[in-house]
N, C-alpha and C positions, 0 to 999 in steps of 0.2 A: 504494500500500500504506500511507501515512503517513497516508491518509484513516480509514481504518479497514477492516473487514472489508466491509461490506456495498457500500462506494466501489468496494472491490478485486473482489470477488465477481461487481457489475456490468459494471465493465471487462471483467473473465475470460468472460463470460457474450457481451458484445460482441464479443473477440478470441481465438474457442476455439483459431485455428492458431496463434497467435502463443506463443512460448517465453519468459516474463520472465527476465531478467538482470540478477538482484540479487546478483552476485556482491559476497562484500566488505562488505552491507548491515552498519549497525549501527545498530540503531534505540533509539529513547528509551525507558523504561521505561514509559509511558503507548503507544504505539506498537508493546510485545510483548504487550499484552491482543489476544490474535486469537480468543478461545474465544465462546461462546455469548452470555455477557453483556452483549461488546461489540459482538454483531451478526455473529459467528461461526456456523458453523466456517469458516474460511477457508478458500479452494480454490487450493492452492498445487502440483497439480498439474504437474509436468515443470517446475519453476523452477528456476532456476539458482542456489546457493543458499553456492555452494563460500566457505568462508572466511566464513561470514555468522558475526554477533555473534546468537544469538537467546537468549543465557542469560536465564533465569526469565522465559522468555516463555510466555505461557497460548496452546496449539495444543489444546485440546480437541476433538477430533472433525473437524482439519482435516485436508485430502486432502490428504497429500503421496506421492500416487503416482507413482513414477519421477523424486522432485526429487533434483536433482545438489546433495547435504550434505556434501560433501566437504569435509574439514574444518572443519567448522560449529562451533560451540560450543555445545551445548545443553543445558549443565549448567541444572539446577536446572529445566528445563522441564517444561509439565505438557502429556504427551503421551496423556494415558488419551483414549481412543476414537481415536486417529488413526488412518487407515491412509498407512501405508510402505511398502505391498505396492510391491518393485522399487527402493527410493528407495536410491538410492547414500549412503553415510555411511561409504563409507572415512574413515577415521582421524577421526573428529567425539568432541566430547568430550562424553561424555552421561552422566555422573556426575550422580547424585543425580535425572535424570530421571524422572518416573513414568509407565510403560508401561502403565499398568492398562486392557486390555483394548484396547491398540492389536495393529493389524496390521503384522506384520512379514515376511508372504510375498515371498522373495526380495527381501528387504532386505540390500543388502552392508554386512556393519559389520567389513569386511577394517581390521585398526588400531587399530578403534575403542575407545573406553575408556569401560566400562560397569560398571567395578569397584562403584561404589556406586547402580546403577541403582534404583528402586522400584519393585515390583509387575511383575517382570521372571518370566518364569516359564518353566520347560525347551523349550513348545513352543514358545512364541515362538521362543525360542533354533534350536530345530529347524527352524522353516519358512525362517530367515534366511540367508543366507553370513557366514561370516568366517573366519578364518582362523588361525594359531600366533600371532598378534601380538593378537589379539582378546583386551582383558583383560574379563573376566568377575567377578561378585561370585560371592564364595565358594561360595554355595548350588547354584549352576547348575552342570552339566557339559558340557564344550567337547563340542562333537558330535561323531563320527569322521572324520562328511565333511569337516570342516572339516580334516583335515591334508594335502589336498589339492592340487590347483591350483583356486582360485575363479575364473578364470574361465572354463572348461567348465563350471560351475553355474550361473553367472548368465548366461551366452550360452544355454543349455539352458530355462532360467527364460521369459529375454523371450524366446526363440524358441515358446514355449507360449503365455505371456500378455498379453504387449503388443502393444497397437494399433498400433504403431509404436516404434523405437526409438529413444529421444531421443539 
């Protein structure tokens, strides 16, 4: 991944069964260019990603479908075009993130802190989990479902749309 996007891309492309574990990752500022520019979108499908350093890192249009974000730091990220469809992000910090036009289908953001998110909008909000503890920017409304148990949503979720459950 330190290679760049299209290093990692290939690898990914060579080792589709394989699950990376970058748990913990904290990469250099030149190192969180992952978007288009630098040979992006990155395919960071089902990574392991818990406790990762990725603030104001550029994820332009990269797949992180079903990555385990768990506790990630993604403040300041620019997430517009991703998709997150499934991607765990319990408790991740993702303040000031810009969502503009990412996918958030069965995204857990059980925790998470999204109070000053960008270009965050209701349905996103809607197609996602989270939960009482999900802080939110003012404009949006906590969903219903969300005062629930999350997870009978998200076992309901992958049990419709996942190729497998990571």
């Amino acid at each position: 991944m330190r290679r760049g996007p299209r290093s990692w891309n290939a690898w990914r492309a060579q080792n589709p069964s394989t699950i990376p574990n970058l748990t913990g990752i904290a990469l250099s500022a030149g190192e969180r260019q992952m978007g288009p520019i630098s040979g992006g979108p990155i395919n960071l499908a089902s990574a392991r990603l818990r406790h990762a350093s990725l603030r104001f890192a550029t994820l332009t249009g990269a797949n992180l479908t079903w990555a385990d974000l768990w506790d990630a730091d993604l403040s300041d990220a620019r997430l517009d075009g991703a998709n997150l469809s499934g991607a765990d992000l319990r408790e991740a910090l993702l303040e000031r993130a810009d969502f503009a036009s990412a996918k958030l289908a069965g995204a857990n953001l059980s925790g998470a802190s999204l109070q000053e998110a960008r270009n965050l909008t209701q349905s996103q909000i809607e197609e996602a989990v989270g939960d009482p503890f999900t802080l939110l920017p003012p404009h949006l409304t906590r969903p219903e479902a969300w005062t629930g148990t999350v997870s009978q949503v998200v076992e309901d979720y992958r049990a419709r749309n996942a190729p497998y459950a990571p």
